[in-house]
C-alpha positions as CSV (number, residue, x, y, z in Angstrom):
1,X,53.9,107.5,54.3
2,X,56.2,108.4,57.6
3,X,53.8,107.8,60.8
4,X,55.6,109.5,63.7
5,X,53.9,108.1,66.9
6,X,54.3,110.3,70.3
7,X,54.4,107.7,73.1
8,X,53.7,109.6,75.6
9,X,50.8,111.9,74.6
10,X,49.6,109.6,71.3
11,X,50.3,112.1,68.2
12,X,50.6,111.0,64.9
13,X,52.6,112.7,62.2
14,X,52.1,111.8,58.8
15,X,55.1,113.6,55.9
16,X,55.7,112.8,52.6
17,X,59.1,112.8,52.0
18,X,60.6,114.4,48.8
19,X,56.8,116.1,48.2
20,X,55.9,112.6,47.1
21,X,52.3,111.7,46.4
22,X,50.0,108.8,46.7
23,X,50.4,105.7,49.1
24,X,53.9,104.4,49.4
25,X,56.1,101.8,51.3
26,X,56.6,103.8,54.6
27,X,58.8,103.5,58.1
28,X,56.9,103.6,61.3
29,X,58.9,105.3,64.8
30,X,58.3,105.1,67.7
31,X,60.1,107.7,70.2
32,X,60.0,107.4,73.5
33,X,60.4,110.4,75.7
34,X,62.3,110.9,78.0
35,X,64.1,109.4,80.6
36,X,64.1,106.8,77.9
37,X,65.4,108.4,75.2
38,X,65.0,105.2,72.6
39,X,63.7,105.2,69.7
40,X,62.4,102.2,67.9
41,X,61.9,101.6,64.5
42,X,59.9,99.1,62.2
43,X,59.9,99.2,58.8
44,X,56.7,98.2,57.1
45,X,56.4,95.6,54.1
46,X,53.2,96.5,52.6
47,X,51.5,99.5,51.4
48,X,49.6,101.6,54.2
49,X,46.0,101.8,52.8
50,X,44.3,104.8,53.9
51,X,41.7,102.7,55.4
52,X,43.6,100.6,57.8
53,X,46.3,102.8,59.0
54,X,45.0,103.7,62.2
55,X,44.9,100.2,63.2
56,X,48.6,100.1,61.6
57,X,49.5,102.5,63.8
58,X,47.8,101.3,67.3
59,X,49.8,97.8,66.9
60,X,53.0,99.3,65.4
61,X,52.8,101.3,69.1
62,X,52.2,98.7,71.1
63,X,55.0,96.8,69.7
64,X,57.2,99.0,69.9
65,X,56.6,100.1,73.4
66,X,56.9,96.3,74.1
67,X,60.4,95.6,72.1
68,X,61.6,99.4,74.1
69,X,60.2,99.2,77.9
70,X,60.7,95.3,78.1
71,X,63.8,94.9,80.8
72,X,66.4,93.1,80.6
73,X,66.7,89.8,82.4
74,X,67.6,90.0,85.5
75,X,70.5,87.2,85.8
76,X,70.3,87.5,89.8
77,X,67.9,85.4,92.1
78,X,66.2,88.1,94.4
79,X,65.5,86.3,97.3
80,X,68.7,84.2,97.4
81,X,71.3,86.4,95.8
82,X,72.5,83.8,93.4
83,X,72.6,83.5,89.8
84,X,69.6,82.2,88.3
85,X,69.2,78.7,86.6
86,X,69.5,80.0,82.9
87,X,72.3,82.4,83.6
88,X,74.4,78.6,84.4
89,X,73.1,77.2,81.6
90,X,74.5,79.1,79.5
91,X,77.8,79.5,80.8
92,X,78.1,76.3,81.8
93,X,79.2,74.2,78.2
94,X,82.1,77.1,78.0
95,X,83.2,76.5,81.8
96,X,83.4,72.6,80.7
97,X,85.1,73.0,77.6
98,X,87.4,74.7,79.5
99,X,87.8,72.6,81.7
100,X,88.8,70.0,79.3
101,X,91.3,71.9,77.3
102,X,93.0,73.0,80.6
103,X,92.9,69.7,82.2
104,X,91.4,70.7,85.3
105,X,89.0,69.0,87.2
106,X,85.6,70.6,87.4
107,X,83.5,69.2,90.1
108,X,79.3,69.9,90.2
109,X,77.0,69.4,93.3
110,X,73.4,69.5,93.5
111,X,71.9,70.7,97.3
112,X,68.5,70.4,98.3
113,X,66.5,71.3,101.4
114,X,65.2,68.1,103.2
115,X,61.6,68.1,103.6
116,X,61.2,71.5,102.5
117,X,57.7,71.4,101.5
118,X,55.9,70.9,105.0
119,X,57.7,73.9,106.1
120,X,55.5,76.3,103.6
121,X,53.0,73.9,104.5
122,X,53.3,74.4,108.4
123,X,54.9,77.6,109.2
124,X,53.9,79.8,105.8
125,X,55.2,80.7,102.4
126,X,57.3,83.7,104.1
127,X,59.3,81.3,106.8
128,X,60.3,79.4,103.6
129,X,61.9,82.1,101.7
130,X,63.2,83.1,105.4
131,X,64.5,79.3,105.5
132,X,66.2,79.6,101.7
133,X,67.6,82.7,102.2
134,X,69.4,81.6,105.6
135,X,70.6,78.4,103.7
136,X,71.9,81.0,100.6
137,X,73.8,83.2,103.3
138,X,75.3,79.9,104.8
139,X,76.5,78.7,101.3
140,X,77.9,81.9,100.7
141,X,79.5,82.5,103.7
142,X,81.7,78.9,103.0
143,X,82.9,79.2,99.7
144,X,85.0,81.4,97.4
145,X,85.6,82.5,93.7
146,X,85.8,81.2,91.5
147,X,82.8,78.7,92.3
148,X,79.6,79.3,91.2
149,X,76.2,79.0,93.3
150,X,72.9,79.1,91.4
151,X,69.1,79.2,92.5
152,X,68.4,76.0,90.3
153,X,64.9,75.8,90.7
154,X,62.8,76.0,94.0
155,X,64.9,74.7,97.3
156,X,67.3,73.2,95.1
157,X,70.8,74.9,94.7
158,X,73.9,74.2,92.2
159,X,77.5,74.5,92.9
160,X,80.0,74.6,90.5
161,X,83.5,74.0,91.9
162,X,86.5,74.9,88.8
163,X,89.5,73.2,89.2
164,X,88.4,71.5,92.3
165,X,88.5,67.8,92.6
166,X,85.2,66.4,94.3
167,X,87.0,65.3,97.6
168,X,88.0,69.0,98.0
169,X,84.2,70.0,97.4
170,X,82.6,67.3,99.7
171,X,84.7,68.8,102.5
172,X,83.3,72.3,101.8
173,X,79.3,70.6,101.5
174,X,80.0,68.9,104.7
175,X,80.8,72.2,106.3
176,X,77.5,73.5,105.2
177,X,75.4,70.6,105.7
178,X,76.8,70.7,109.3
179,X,76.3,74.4,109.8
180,X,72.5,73.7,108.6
181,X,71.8,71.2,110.6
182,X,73.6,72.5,113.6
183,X,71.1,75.8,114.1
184,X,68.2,75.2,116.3
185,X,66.0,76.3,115.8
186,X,66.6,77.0,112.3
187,X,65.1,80.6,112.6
188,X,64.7,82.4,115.5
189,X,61.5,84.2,116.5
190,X,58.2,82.9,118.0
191,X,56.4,79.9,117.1
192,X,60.1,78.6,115.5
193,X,61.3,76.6,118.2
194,X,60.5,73.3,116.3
195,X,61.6,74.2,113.1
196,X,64.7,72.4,112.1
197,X,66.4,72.6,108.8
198,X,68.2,69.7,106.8
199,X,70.2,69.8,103.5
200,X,71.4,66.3,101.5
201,X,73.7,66.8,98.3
202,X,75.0,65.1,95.9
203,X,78.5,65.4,93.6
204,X,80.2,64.0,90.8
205,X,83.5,65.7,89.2
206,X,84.7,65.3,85.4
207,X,87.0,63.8,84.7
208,X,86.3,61.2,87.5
209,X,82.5,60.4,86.9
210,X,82.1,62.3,83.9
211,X,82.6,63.2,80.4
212,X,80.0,65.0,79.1
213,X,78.5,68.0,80.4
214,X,75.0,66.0,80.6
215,X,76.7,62.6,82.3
216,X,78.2,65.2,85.0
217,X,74.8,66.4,86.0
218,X,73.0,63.3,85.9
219,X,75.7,61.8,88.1
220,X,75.4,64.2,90.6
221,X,71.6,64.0,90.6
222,X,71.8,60.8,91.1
223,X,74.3,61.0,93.9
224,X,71.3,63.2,95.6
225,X,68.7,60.8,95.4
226,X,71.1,58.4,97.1
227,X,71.3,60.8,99.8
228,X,67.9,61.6,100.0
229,X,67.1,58.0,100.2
230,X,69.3,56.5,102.9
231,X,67.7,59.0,105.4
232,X,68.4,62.7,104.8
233,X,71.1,65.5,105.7
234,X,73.7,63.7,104.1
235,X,76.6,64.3,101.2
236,X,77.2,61.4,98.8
237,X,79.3,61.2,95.7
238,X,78.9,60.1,92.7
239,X,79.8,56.0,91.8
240,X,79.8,54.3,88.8
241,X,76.1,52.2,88.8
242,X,75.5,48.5,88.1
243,X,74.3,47.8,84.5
244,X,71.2,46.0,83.3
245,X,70.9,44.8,80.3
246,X,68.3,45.6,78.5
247,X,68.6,45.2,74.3
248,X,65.5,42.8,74.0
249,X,63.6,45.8,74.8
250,X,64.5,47.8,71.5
251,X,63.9,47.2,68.5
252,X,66.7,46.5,65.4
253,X,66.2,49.6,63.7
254,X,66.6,52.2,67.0
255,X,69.6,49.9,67.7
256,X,70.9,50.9,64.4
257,X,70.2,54.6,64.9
258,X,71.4,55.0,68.7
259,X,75.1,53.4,67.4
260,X,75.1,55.9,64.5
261,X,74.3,58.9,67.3
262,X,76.9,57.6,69.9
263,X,79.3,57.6,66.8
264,X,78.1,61.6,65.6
265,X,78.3,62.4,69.4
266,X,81.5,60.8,70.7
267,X,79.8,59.1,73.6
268,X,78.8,55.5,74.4
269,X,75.4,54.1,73.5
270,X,74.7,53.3,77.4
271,X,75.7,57.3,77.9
272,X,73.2,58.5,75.4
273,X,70.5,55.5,76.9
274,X,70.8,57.0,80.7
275,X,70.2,60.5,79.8
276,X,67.5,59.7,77.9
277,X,65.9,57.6,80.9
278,X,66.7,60.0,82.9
279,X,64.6,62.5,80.3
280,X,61.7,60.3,80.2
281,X,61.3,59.6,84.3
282,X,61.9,63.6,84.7
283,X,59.4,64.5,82.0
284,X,56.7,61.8,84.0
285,X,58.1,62.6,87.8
286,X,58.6,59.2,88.2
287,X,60.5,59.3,91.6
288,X,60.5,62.4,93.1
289,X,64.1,63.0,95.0
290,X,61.8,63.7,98.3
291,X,60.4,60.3,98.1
Protein backbone atom coordinates (compact mmCIF):
# COMPACT_ATOMS: atom_id res chain seq x y z
CA UNK A 1 0.00 0.00 0.00
CA UNK A 2 1.45 3.74 -1.05
CA UNK A 3 -0.01 6.32 1.71
CA UNK A 4 0.59 9.79 0.25
CA UNK A 5 0.12 12.24 3.22
CA UNK A 6 -0.67 16.08 2.32
CA UNK A 7 0.96 18.14 5.06
CA UNK A 8 -0.55 20.91 4.75
CA UNK A 9 -4.27 20.17 4.27
CA UNK A 10 -4.09 16.26 5.76
CA UNK A 11 -5.07 14.03 2.56
CA UNK A 12 -4.34 10.62 2.31
CA UNK A 13 -3.83 8.71 -0.95
CA UNK A 14 -3.77 5.18 -0.94
CA UNK A 15 -2.55 3.37 -4.91
CA UNK A 16 -1.66 0.05 -5.58
CA UNK A 17 1.08 -0.05 -7.69
CA UNK A 18 1.26 -2.48 -10.72
CA UNK A 19 -2.89 -3.16 -10.01
CA UNK A 20 -1.62 -5.21 -7.13
CA UNK A 21 -4.06 -6.66 -4.69
CA UNK A 22 -4.23 -7.41 -0.97
CA UNK A 23 -2.01 -5.92 1.85
CA UNK A 24 1.58 -5.43 0.97
CA UNK A 25 4.98 -4.01 2.32
CA UNK A 26 4.33 -0.29 1.47
CA UNK A 27 6.39 3.31 1.46
CA UNK A 28 4.94 6.12 3.42
CA UNK A 29 5.78 10.16 1.95
CA UNK A 30 5.43 12.80 3.26
CA UNK A 31 5.50 16.11 1.02
CA UNK A 32 5.75 19.25 2.31
CA UNK A 33 4.39 22.18 0.35
CA UNK A 34 5.79 24.75 -0.44
CA UNK A 35 8.20 27.08 0.40
CA UNK A 36 9.60 23.83 1.69
CA UNK A 37 9.62 21.84 -1.08
CA UNK A 38 10.99 18.51 0.87
CA UNK A 39 9.85 15.51 0.80
CA UNK A 40 10.52 12.89 3.27
CA UNK A 41 10.34 9.36 3.02
CA UNK A 42 10.03 6.29 5.46
CA UNK A 43 9.80 3.05 4.35
CA UNK A 44 7.73 0.70 6.46
CA UNK A 45 8.94 -2.88 7.74
CA UNK A 46 5.71 -4.58 8.47
CA UNK A 47 2.50 -5.10 6.70
CA UNK A 48 -0.13 -2.21 6.98
CA UNK A 49 -3.21 -3.98 8.40
CA UNK A 50 -6.32 -2.41 7.39
CA UNK A 51 -7.10 -1.84 10.87
CA UNK A 52 -4.27 0.14 12.11
CA UNK A 53 -3.29 2.25 9.35
CA UNK A 54 -4.78 5.32 10.31
CA UNK A 55 -2.82 5.37 13.29
CA UNK A 56 0.24 4.39 10.83
CA UNK A 57 -0.33 7.24 9.12
CA UNK A 58 -0.94 9.98 12.01
CA UNK A 59 2.70 8.97 13.48
CA UNK A 60 4.40 8.43 10.07
CA UNK A 61 3.20 12.45 9.77
CA UNK A 62 4.29 13.56 12.65
CA UNK A 63 7.65 12.10 12.13
CA UNK A 64 8.18 13.20 9.26
CA UNK A 65 7.21 16.72 9.73
CA UNK A 66 9.64 16.52 12.73
CA UNK A 67 12.83 14.84 10.78
CA UNK A 68 11.70 17.91 7.75
CA UNK A 69 10.81 21.30 9.80
CA UNK A 70 13.52 20.54 12.59
CA UNK A 71 16.33 23.50 11.93
CA UNK A 72 19.51 23.21 11.77
CA UNK A 73 21.70 24.12 14.68
CA UNK A 74 22.49 27.20 14.96
CA UNK A 75 26.47 27.18 15.49
CA UNK A 76 26.28 31.12 16.58
CA UNK A 77 25.68 32.35 20.22
CA UNK A 78 22.78 35.02 19.76
CA UNK A 79 23.34 37.25 22.46
CA UNK A 80 27.19 37.27 22.22
CA UNK A 81 27.96 36.68 18.63
CA UNK A 82 30.39 33.88 19.30
CA UNK A 83 30.43 30.36 18.43
CA UNK A 84 28.72 28.22 20.62
CA UNK A 85 30.35 25.59 23.03
CA UNK A 86 29.73 22.44 20.87
CA UNK A 87 30.57 24.15 17.61
CA UNK A 88 34.58 24.15 19.55
CA UNK A 89 34.19 21.02 20.57
CA UNK A 90 34.18 19.64 17.70
CA UNK A 91 36.69 21.48 15.97
CA UNK A 92 38.85 21.62 18.52
CA UNK A 93 40.79 17.78 18.45
CA UNK A 94 41.46 18.78 14.56
CA UNK A 95 42.90 22.38 15.50
CA UNK A 96 45.18 20.36 18.05
CA UNK A 97 46.32 17.73 15.89
CA UNK A 98 47.21 20.29 13.86
CA UNK A 99 48.80 21.90 15.88
CA UNK A 100 51.09 19.11 16.66
CA UNK A 101 51.89 18.03 13.16
CA UNK A 102 52.84 21.71 12.30
CA UNK A 103 54.72 22.33 15.36
CA UNK A 104 53.00 25.40 16.39
CA UNK A 105 52.16 26.37 19.59
CA UNK A 106 48.46 26.54 20.35
CA UNK A 107 47.65 28.44 23.36
CA UNK A 108 43.80 28.15 25.29
CA UNK A 109 42.30 30.69 27.84
CA UNK A 110 39.36 30.36 29.86
CA UNK A 111 37.59 34.15 30.84
CA UNK A 112 35.04 34.56 33.31
CA UNK A 113 33.01 37.42 34.64
CA UNK A 114 33.86 38.10 38.35
CA UNK A 115 30.95 38.06 40.49
CA UNK A 116 28.58 37.76 37.76
CA UNK A 117 25.78 36.33 39.56
CA UNK A 118 24.74 39.32 41.97
CA UNK A 119 24.54 41.35 38.95
CA UNK A 120 21.23 39.30 37.62
CA UNK A 121 20.64 39.16 41.13
CA UNK A 122 20.73 43.11 41.79
CA UNK A 123 20.21 44.91 38.64
CA UNK A 124 17.99 42.03 36.47
CA UNK A 125 18.40 39.23 34.05
CA UNK A 126 18.43 41.90 31.07
CA UNK A 127 21.60 44.18 32.52
CA UNK A 128 23.38 40.78 32.51
CA UNK A 129 23.02 39.90 28.95
CA UNK A 130 23.59 43.84 28.51
CA UNK A 131 26.90 43.12 30.76
CA UNK A 132 28.01 39.86 28.48
CA UNK A 133 27.33 41.33 25.41
CA UNK A 134 29.60 44.55 26.28
CA UNK A 135 32.34 42.05 27.51
CA UNK A 136 31.75 39.89 23.91
CA UNK A 137 32.17 43.39 21.89
CA UNK A 138 35.36 44.16 24.02
CA UNK A 139 36.87 40.62 23.21
CA UNK A 140 36.10 41.11 19.84
CA UNK A 141 37.15 44.33 19.31
CA UNK A 142 41.07 43.06 20.65
CA UNK A 143 41.75 40.10 18.75
CA UNK A 144 42.08 38.81 15.19
CA UNK A 145 41.76 35.62 13.02
CA UNK A 146 42.60 33.20 13.19
CA UNK A 147 41.63 32.91 17.12
CA UNK A 148 38.62 31.62 18.09
CA UNK A 149 36.10 33.05 20.88
CA UNK A 150 33.36 30.84 22.07
CA UNK A 151 30.25 31.32 24.45
CA UNK A 152 31.44 28.27 26.70
CA UNK A 153 28.67 28.18 28.92
CA UNK A 154 26.94 31.06 30.93
CA UNK A 155 29.63 34.13 31.73
CA UNK A 156 32.28 32.01 30.89
CA UNK A 157 34.18 32.56 27.51
CA UNK A 158 36.98 30.45 25.53
CA UNK A 159 39.78 31.63 23.51
CA UNK A 160 41.66 29.75 21.29
CA UNK A 161 44.94 31.43 20.16
CA UNK A 162 46.74 29.14 16.92
CA UNK A 163 50.16 29.46 16.63
CA UNK A 164 50.36 31.85 19.50
CA UNK A 165 52.61 31.20 22.45
CA UNK A 166 50.82 31.94 25.82
CA UNK A 167 52.99 35.11 26.60
CA UNK A 168 51.65 36.56 23.29
CA UNK A 169 48.02 35.68 24.54
CA UNK A 170 48.41 36.98 28.14
CA UNK A 171 49.28 40.41 26.64
CA UNK A 172 46.15 40.41 24.55
CA UNK A 173 43.81 39.15 28.04
CA UNK A 174 45.48 41.81 29.82
CA UNK A 175 44.35 44.30 27.32
CA UNK A 176 40.84 43.17 27.88
CA UNK A 177 40.85 42.57 31.38
CA UNK A 178 42.07 46.24 31.56
CA UNK A 179 39.55 47.65 29.20
CA UNK A 180 36.75 45.73 31.49
CA UNK A 181 37.78 46.97 34.41
CA UNK A 182 38.52 50.36 33.25
CA UNK A 183 34.66 51.35 32.28
CA UNK A 184 32.67 52.95 35.04
CA UNK A 185 30.27 52.47 35.23
CA UNK A 186 30.19 49.37 33.32
CA UNK A 187 26.92 50.39 31.51
CA UNK A 188 25.63 53.49 31.22
CA UNK A 189 22.05 54.57 31.87
CA UNK A 190 20.10 55.13 35.18
CA UNK A 191 20.39 53.23 38.24
CA UNK A 192 24.15 51.91 36.73
CA UNK A 193 26.31 54.16 38.35
CA UNK A 194 27.54 51.34 40.87
CA UNK A 195 27.81 48.68 38.53
CA UNK A 196 31.27 47.74 37.94
CA UNK A 197 32.44 44.86 35.87
CA UNK A 198 35.51 42.36 36.54
CA UNK A 199 36.94 39.58 34.37
CA UNK A 200 39.90 36.91 35.80
CA UNK A 201 41.40 34.34 33.20
CA UNK A 202 43.30 31.79 33.05
CA UNK A 203 45.86 30.14 30.13
CA UNK A 204 48.03 27.33 29.47
CA UNK A 205 49.61 26.73 25.87
CA UNK A 206 50.71 23.17 24.31
CA UNK A 207 53.34 22.37 23.99
CA UNK A 208 54.44 24.26 27.20
CA UNK A 209 51.79 23.01 29.79
CA UNK A 210 50.29 20.52 27.70
CA UNK A 211 50.03 17.53 25.67
CA UNK A 212 46.84 16.33 25.39
CA UNK A 213 43.89 18.21 24.38
CA UNK A 214 42.26 17.38 27.89
CA UNK A 215 45.63 18.40 30.02
CA UNK A 216 45.50 21.86 27.99
CA UNK A 217 42.03 22.65 29.23
CA UNK A 218 42.37 21.42 32.62
CA UNK A 219 45.51 23.56 32.93
CA UNK A 220 43.99 26.52 31.97
CA UNK A 221 40.95 25.90 34.21
CA UNK A 222 43.01 25.61 36.71
CA UNK A 223 45.00 28.72 36.01
CA UNK A 224 41.39 30.52 36.46
CA UNK A 225 40.63 29.24 39.81
CA UNK A 226 44.04 30.58 40.74
CA UNK A 227 42.99 33.88 39.59
CA UNK A 228 39.67 33.78 40.92
CA UNK A 229 41.20 32.97 44.23
CA UNK A 230 43.89 35.42 44.92
CA UNK A 231 41.31 38.24 44.66
CA UNK A 232 39.68 38.74 41.18
CA UNK A 233 40.28 40.66 37.80
CA UNK A 234 43.41 39.01 37.20
CA UNK A 235 45.29 36.86 34.31
CA UNK A 236 47.36 33.89 35.55
CA UNK A 237 49.07 31.13 33.56
CA UNK A 238 49.26 27.91 33.75
CA UNK A 239 52.35 26.15 36.11
CA UNK A 240 53.23 22.85 36.58
CA UNK A 241 51.40 21.76 40.33
CA UNK A 242 53.11 20.08 43.32
CA UNK A 243 52.31 16.27 43.45
CA UNK A 244 50.76 14.21 46.27
CA UNK A 245 51.11 10.97 46.52
CA UNK A 246 48.44 9.11 46.81
CA UNK A 247 48.81 5.05 45.71
CA UNK A 248 47.68 3.69 49.21
CA UNK A 249 44.45 4.98 48.19
CA UNK A 250 43.85 2.45 45.22
CA UNK A 251 43.63 -0.64 45.08
CA UNK A 252 46.14 -3.38 43.20
CA UNK A 253 43.93 -4.26 40.58
CA UNK A 254 42.79 -0.38 39.29
CA UNK A 255 46.66 0.11 39.59
CA UNK A 256 46.95 -2.61 37.11
CA UNK A 257 44.34 -1.30 34.79
CA UNK A 258 45.21 2.64 34.94
CA UNK A 259 49.06 1.47 33.68
CA UNK A 260 47.56 -0.63 30.93
CA UNK A 261 45.27 2.74 29.84
CA UNK A 262 48.20 5.20 30.13
CA UNK A 263 50.02 2.65 27.93
CA UNK A 264 46.74 2.34 25.18
CA UNK A 265 46.51 6.17 25.54
CA UNK A 266 50.20 7.44 25.35
CA UNK A 267 49.82 9.60 28.48
CA UNK A 268 51.12 9.26 32.01
CA UNK A 269 49.11 7.51 34.75
CA UNK A 270 49.20 10.96 36.86
CA UNK A 271 47.69 12.60 33.36
CA UNK A 272 44.92 10.23 33.16
CA UNK A 273 44.46 10.49 37.49
CA UNK A 274 44.03 14.53 37.24
CA UNK A 275 41.47 14.47 34.60
CA UNK A 276 39.62 12.13 36.22
CA UNK A 277 39.66 14.19 39.63
CA UNK A 278 38.97 16.84 37.84
CA UNK A 279 35.74 14.72 36.39
CA UNK A 280 34.65 13.61 39.64
CA UNK A 281 34.92 17.36 41.68
CA UNK A 282 33.13 18.82 38.27
CA UNK A 283 30.42 16.17 38.29
CA UNK A 284 29.87 17.00 42.43
CA UNK A 285 30.68 21.06 42.10
CA UNK A 286 33.04 20.54 44.60
CA UNK A 287 34.71 24.11 44.42
CA UNK A 288 32.97 26.39 42.51
CA UNK A 289 35.61 28.79 40.57
CA UNK A 290 33.50 31.84 42.27
CA UNK A 291 34.30 30.58 45.61
Amino acid sequence: MFLLVNAEVGQVDQRRPNGAAGPIYGQAVLRILPPARTECVIRLDSLLIIYYYIISIYYIHIRCKEIIMTPAADPIDPLTGFYKREVFEARFPDLFQNAISQGHALTLAFLDVDEFKPVNDDFGQAVGDAVLKEIAATIQSHVDDPVMVVRYGGDEFLLLFPNTVREEALLTLEKIRAAVAGKSPFLQGEGMHGLRITISAGISSYPVDANTESELKRKADQALYRAKKVGKDKIRLAYEEKMAPKTSHYTQTQLERLSRLAEEQGVGEAVILREALDDLLMKYGVNPIET
